[in-house]
N, CA, C and O atoms as a Maestro MAE file, in Angstrom:
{
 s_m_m2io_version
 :::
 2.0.0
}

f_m_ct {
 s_m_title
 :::
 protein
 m_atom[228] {
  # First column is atom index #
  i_m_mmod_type
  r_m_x_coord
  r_m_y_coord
  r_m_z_coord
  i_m_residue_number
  s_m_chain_name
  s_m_pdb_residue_name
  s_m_pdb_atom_name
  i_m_atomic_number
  :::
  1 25 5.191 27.124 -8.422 1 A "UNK " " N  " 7
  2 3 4.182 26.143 -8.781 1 A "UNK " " CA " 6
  3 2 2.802 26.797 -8.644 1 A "UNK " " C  " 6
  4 15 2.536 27.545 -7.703 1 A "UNK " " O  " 8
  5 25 1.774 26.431 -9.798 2 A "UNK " " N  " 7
  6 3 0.642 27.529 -9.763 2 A "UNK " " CA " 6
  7 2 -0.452 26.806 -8.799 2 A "UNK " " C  " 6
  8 15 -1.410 27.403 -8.307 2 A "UNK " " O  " 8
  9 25 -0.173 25.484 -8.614 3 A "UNK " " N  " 7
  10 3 -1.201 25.016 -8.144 3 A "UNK " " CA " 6
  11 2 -0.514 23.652 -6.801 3 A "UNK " " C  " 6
  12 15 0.691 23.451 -6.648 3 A "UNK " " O  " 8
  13 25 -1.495 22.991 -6.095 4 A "UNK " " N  " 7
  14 3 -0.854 21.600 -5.384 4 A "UNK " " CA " 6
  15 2 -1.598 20.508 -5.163 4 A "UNK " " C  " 6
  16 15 -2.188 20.420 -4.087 4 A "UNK " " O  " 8
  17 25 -1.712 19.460 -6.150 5 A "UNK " " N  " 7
  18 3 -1.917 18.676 -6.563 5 A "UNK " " CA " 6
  19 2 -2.324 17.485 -5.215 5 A "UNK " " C  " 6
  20 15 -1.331 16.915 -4.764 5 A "UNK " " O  " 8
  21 25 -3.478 17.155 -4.673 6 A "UNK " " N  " 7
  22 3 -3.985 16.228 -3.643 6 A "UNK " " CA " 6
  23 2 -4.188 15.099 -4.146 6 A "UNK " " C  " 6
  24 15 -4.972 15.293 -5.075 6 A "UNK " " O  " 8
  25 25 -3.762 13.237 -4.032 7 A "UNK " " N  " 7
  26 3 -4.411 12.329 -4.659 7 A "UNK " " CA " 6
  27 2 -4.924 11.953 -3.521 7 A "UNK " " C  " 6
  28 15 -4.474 12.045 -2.379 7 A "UNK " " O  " 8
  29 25 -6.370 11.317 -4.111 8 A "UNK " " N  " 7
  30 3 -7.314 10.845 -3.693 8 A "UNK " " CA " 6
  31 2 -7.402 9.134 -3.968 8 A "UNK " " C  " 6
  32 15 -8.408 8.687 -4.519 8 A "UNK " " O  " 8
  33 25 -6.280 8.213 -3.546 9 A "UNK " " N  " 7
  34 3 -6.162 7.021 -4.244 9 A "UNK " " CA " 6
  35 2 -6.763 6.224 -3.592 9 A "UNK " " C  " 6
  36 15 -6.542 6.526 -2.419 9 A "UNK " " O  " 8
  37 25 -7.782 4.865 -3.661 10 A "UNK " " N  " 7
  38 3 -7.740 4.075 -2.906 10 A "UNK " " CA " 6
  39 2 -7.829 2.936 -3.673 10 A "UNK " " C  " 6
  40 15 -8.621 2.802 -4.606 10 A "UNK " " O  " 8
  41 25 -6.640 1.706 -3.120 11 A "UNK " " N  " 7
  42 3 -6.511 1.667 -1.513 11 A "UNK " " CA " 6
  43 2 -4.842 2.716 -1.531 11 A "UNK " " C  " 6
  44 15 -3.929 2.943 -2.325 11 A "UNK " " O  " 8
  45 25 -5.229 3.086 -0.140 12 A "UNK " " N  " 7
  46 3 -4.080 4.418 0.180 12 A "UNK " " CA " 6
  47 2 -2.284 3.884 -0.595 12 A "UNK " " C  " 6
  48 15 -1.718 2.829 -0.306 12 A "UNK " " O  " 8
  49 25 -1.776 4.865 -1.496 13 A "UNK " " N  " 7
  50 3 -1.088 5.046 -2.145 13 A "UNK " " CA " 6
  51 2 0.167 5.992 -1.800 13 A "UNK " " C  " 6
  52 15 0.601 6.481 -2.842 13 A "UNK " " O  " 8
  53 25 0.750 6.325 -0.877 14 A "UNK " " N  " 7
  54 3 1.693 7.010 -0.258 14 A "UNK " " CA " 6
  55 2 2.578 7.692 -1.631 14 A "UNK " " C  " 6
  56 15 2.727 8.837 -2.058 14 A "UNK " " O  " 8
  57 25 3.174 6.010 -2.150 15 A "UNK " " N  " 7
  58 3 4.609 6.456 -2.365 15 A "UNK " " CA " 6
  59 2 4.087 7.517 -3.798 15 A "UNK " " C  " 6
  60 15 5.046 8.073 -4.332 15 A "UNK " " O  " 8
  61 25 2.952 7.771 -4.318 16 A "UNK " " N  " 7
  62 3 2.850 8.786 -5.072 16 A "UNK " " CA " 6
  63 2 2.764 10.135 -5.054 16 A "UNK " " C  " 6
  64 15 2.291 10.965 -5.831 16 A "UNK " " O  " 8
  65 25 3.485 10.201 -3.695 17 A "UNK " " N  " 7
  66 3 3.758 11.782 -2.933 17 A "UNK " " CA " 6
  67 2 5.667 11.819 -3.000 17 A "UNK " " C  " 6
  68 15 6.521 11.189 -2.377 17 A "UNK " " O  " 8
  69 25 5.722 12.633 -3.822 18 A "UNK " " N  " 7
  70 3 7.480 12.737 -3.415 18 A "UNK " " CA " 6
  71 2 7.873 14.030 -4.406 18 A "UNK " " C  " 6
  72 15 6.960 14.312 -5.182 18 A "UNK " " O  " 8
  73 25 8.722 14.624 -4.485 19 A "UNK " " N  " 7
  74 3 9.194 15.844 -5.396 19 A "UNK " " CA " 6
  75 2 8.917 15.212 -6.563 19 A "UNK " " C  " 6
  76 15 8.100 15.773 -7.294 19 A "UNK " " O  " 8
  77 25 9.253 14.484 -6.820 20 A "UNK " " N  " 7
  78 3 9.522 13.907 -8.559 20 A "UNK " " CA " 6
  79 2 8.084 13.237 -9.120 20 A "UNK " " C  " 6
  80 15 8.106 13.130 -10.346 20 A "UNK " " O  " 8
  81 25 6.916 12.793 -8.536 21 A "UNK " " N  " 7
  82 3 5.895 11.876 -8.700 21 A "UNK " " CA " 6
  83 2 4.665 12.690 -9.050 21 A "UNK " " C  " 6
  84 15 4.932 13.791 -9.532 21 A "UNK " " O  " 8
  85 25 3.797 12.494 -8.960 22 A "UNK " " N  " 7
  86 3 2.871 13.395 -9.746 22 A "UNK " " CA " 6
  87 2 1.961 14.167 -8.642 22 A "UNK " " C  " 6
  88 15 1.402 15.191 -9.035 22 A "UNK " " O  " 8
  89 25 1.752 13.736 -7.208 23 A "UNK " " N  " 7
  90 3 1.108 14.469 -6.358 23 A "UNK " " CA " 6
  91 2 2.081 15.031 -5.443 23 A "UNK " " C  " 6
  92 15 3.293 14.867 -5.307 23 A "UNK " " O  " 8
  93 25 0.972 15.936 -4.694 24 A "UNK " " N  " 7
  94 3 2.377 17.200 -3.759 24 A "UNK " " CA " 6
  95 2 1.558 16.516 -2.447 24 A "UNK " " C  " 6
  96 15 2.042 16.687 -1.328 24 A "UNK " " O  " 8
  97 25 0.809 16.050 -2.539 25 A "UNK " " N  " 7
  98 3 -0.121 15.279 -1.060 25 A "UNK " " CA " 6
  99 2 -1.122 14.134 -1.321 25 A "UNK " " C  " 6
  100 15 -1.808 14.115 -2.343 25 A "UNK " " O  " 8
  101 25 -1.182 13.275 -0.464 26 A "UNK " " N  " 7
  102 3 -2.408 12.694 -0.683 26 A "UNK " " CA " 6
  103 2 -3.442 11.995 0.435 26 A "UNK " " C  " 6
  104 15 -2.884 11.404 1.359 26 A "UNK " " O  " 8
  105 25 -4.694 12.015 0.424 27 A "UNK " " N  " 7
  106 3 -5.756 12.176 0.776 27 A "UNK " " CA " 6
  107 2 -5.283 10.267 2.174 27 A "UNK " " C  " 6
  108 15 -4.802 9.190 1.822 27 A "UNK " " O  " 8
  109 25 -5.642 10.641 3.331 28 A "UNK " " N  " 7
  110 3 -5.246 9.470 4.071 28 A "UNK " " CA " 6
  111 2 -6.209 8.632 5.178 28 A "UNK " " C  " 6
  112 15 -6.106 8.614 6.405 28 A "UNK " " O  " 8
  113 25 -7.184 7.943 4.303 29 A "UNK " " N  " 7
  114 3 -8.156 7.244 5.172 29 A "UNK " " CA " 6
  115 2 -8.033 6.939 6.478 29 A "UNK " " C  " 6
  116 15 -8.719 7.217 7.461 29 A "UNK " " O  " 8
  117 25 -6.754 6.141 6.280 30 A "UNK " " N  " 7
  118 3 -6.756 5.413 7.686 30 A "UNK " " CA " 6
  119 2 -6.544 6.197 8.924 30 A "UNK " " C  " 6
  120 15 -6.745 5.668 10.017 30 A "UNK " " O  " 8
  121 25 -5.974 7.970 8.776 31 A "UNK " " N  " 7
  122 3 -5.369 8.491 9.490 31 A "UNK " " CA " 6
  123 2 -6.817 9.029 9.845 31 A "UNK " " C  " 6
  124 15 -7.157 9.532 10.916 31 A "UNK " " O  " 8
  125 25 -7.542 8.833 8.802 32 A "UNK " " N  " 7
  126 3 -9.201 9.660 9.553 32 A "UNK " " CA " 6
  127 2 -9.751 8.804 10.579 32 A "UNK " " C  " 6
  128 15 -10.152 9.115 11.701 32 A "UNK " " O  " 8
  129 25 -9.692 7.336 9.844 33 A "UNK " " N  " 7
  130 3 -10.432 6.127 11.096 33 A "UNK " " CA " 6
  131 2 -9.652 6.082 12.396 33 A "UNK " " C  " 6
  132 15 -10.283 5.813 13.418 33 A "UNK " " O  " 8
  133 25 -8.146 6.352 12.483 34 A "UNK " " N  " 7
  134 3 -7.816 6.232 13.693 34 A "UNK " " CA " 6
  135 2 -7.946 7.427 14.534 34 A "UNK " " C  " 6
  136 15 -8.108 7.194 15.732 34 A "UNK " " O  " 8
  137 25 -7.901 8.969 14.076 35 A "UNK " " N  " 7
  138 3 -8.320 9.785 14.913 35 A "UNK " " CA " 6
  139 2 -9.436 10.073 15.433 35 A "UNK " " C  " 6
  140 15 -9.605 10.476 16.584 35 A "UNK " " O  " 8
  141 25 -10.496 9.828 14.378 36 A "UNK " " N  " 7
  142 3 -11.641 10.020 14.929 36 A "UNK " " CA " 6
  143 2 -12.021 9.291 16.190 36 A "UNK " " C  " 6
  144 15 -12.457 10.156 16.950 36 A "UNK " " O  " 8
  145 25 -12.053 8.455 16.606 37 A "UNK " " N  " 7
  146 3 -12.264 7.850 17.815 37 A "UNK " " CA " 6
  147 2 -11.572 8.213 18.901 37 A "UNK " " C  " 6
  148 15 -11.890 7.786 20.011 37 A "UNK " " O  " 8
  149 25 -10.493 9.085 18.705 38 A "UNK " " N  " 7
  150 3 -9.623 9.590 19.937 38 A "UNK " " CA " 6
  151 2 -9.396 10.713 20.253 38 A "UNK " " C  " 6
  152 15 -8.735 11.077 21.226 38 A "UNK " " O  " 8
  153 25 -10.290 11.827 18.907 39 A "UNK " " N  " 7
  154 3 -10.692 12.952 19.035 39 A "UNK " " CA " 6
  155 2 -11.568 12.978 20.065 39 A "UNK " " C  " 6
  156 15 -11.417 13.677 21.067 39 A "UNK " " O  " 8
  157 25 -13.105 11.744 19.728 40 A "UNK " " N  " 7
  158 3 -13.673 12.091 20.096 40 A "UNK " " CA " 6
  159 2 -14.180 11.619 21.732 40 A "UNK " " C  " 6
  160 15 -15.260 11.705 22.317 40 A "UNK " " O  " 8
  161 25 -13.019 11.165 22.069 41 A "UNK " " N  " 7
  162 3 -13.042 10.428 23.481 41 A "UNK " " CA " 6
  163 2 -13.514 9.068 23.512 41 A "UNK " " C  " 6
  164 15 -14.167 8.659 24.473 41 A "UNK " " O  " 8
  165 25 -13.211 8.297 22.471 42 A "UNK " " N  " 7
  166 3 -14.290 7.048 22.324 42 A "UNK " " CA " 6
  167 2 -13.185 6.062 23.215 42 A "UNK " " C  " 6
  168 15 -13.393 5.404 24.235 42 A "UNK " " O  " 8
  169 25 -11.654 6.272 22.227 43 A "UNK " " N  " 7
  170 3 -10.520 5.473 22.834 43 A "UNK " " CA " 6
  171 2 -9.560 6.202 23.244 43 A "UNK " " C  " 6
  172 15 -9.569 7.430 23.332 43 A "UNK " " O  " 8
  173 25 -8.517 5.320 23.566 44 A "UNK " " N  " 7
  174 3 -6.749 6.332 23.818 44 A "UNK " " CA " 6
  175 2 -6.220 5.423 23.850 44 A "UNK " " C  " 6
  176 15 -6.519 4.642 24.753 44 A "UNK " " O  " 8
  177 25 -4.886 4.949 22.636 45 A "UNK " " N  " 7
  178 3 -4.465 4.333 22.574 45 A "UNK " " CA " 6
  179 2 -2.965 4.685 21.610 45 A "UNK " " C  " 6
  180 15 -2.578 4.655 20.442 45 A "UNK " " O  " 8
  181 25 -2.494 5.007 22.923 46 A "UNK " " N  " 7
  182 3 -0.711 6.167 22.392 46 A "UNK " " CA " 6
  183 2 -0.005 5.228 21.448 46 A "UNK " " C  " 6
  184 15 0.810 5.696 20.653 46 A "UNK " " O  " 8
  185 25 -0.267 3.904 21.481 47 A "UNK " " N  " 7
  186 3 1.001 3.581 20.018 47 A "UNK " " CA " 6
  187 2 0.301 3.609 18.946 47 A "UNK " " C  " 6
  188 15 0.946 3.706 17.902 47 A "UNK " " O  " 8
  189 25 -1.210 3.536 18.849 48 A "UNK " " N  " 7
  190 3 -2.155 3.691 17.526 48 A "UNK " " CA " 6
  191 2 -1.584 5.027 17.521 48 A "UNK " " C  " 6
  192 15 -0.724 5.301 16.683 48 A "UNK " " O  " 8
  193 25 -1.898 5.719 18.206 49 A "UNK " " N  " 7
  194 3 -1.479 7.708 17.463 49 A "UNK " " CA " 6
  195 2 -0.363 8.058 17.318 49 A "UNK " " C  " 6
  196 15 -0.184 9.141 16.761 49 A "UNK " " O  " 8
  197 25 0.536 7.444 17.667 50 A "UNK " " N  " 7
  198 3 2.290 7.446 17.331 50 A "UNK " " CA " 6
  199 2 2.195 7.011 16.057 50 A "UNK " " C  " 6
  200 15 2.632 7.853 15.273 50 A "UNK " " O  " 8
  201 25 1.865 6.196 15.630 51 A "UNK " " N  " 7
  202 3 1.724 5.543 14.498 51 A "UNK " " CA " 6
  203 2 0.862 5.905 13.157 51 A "UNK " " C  " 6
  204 15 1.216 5.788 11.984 51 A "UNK " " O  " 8
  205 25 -0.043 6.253 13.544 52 A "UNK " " N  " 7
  206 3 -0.911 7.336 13.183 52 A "UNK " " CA " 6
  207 2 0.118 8.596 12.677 52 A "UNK " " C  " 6
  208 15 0.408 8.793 11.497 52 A "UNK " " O  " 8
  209 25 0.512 9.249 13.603 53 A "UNK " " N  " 7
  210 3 1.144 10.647 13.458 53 A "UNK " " CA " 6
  211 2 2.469 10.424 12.895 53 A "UNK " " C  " 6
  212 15 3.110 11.284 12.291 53 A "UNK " " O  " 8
  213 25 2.787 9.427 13.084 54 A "UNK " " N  " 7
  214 3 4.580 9.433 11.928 54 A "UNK " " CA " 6
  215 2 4.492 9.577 10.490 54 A "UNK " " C  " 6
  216 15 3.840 8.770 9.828 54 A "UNK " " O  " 8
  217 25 5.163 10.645 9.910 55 A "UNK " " N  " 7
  218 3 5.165 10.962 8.485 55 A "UNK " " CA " 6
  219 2 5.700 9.804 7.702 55 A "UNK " " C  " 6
  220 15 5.186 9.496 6.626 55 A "UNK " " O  " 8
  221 25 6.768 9.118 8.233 56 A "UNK " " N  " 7
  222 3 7.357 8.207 7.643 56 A "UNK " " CA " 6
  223 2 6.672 7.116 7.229 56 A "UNK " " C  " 6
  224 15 6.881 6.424 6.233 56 A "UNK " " O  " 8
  225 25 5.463 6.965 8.439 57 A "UNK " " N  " 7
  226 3 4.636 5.815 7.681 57 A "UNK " " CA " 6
  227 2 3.202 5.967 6.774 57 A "UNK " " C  " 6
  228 15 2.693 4.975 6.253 57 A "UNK " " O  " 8
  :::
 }
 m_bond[227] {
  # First column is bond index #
  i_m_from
  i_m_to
  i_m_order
  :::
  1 1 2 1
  2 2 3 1
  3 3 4 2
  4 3 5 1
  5 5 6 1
  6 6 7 1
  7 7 8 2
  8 7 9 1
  9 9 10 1
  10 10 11 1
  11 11 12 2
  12 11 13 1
  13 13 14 1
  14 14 15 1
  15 15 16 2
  16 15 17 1
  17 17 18 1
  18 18 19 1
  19 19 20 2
  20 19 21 1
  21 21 22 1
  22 22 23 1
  23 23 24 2
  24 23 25 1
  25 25 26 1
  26 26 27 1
  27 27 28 2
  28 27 29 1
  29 29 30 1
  30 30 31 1
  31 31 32 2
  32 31 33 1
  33 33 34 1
  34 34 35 1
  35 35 36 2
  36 35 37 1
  37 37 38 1
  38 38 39 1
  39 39 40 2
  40 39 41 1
  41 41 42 1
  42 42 43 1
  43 43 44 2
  44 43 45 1
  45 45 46 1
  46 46 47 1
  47 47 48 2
  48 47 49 1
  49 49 50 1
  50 50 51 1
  51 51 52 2
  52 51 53 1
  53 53 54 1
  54 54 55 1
  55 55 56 2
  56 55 57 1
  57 57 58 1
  58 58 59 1
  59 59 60 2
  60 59 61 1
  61 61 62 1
  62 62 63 1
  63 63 64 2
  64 63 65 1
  65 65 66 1
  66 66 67 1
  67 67 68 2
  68 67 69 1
  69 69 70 1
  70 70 71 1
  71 71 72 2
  72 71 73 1
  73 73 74 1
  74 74 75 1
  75 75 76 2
  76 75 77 1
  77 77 78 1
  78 78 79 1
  79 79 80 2
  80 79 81 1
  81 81 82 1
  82 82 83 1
  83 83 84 2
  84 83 85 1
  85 85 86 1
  86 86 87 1
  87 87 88 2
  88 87 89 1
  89 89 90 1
  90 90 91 1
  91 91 92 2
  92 91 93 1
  93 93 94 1
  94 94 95 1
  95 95 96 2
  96 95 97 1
  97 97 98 1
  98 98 99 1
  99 99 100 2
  100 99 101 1
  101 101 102 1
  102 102 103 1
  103 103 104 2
  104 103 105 1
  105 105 106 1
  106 106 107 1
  107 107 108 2
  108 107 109 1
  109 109 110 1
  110 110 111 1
  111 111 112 2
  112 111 113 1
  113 113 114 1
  114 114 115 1
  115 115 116 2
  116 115 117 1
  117 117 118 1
  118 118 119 1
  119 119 120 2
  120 119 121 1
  121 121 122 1
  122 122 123 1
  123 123 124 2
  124 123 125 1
  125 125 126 1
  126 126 127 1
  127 127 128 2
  128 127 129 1
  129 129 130 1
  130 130 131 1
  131 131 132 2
  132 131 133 1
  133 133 134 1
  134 134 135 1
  135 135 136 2
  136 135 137 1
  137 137 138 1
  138 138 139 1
  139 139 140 2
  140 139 141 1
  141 141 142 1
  142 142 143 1
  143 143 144 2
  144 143 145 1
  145 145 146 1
  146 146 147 1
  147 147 148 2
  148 147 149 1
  149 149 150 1
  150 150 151 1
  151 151 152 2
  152 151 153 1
  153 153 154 1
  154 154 155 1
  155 155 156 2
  156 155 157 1
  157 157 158 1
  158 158 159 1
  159 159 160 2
  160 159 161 1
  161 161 162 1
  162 162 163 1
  163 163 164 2
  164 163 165 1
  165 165 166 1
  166 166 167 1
  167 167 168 2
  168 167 169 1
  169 169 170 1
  170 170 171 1
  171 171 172 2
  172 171 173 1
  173 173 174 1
  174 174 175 1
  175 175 176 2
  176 175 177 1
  177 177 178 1
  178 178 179 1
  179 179 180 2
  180 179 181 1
  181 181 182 1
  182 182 183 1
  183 183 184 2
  184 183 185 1
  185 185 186 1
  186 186 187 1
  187 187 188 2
  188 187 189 1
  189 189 190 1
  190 190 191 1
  191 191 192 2
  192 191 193 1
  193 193 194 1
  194 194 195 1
  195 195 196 2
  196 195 197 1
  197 197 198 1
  198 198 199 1
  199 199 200 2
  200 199 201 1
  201 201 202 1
  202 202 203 1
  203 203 204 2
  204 203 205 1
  205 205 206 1
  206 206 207 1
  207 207 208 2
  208 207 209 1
  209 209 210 1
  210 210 211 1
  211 211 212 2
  212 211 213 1
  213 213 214 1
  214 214 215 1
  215 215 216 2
  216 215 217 1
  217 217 218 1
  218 218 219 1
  219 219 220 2
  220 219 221 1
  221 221 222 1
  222 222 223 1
  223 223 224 2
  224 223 225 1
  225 225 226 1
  226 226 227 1
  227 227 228 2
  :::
 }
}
């Protein structure tokens, strides 16, 4: 593959990431709003970042 294809959808669009669909990744807001605050020591809140961090969702 010459290239890998990022969508940028909003509102966030998952299921257009898969072998067969037209993107190889895509761009994930919500995963920015919830880390940032726990990067930056604001919160800590382990089932937001479990949740956060599961591919499945």
């Amino acid at each position: 593959m010459p290239f890998y294809n990022i969508g940028e959808h909003i509102p966030e669009k998952p299921d257009i990431v898969s072998p067969n669909e037209p993107m190889d990744g895509c761009w994930h807001d919500n995963f920015t709003h919830t880390m940032q605050p726990h990067l930056c020591g604001e919160t800590f809140d382990l089932e937001q970042l479990k949740q956060a961090l599961d591919p499945k969702l």
